[in-house]
N, C-alpha and C positions, 0 to 999 in steps of 0.2 A: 452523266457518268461522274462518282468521286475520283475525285485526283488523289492522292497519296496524302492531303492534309486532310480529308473529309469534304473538301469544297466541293459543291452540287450544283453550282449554280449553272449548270450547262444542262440540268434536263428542268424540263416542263412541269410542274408541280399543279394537279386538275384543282386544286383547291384557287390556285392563279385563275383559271376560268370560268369558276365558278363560285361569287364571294358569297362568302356565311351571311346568308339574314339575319347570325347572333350580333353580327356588328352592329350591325345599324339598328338593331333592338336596344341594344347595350348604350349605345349612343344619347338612345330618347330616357334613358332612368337618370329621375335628378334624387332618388334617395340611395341612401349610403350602402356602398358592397362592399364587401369582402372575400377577396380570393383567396383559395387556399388552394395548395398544389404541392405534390410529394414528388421529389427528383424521382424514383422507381415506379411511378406513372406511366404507362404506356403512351398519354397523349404528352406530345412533348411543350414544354417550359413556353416556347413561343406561340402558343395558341391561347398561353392564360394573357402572356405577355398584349397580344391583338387585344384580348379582351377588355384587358384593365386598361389598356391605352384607350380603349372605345366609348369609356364610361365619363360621364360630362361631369359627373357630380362626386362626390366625396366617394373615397373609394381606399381600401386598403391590400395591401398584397404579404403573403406571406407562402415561405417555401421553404416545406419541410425538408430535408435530407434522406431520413431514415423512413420516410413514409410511399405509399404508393398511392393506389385509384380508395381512397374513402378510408384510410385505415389509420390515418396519425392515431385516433385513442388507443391503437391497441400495439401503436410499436412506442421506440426510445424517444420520440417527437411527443408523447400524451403530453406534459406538462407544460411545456412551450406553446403547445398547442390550445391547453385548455386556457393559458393565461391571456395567449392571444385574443380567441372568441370572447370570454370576459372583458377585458379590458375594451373589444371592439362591440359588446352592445351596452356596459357602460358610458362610453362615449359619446353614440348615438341614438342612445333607444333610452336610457335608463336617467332619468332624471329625480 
């Protein structure tokens, strides 16, 4: 049950007893990811957060504001957005 701050930590969360196989997937990639994640996302912040922590090899995170589920090109985030993917397969892709 939330307390009056939001704090949950008094009920059971089934994702607790039953861990995501994407972790320990995510774990075994030794090439370079890139997350992306829009606060107006229905899956919340700390699921990308598990994710990117999971990931053993180069890895970048980025978190749009004004975006949701797949939509940064089409809201206030496009340009930020587009500069970030550019700049993140220059990096590692583009020689």
């Amino acid at each position: 049950m939330r307390d009056e701050y939001g704090d949950k930590s008094d009920i059971l969360d089934p994702l607790d007893m039953f861990p995501s196989p994407y972790i320990s997937a995510m774990a075994k990639i030794k090439k370079p990811v890139l997350f992306i994640h829009g606060l107006k996302d229905s899956i919340p912040v700390s699921e990308v957060e598990t994710l990117y922590n999971a990931v053993s090899g180069p890895k970048e995170k980025y978190i749009f504001e004004n975006s949701g589920h797949c939509d940064a090109m089409y809201t206030s985030d496009k340009e930020d957005y587009e500069n970030k993917v550019l700049a993140f397969l220059d990096k590692y892709f583009i020689k």
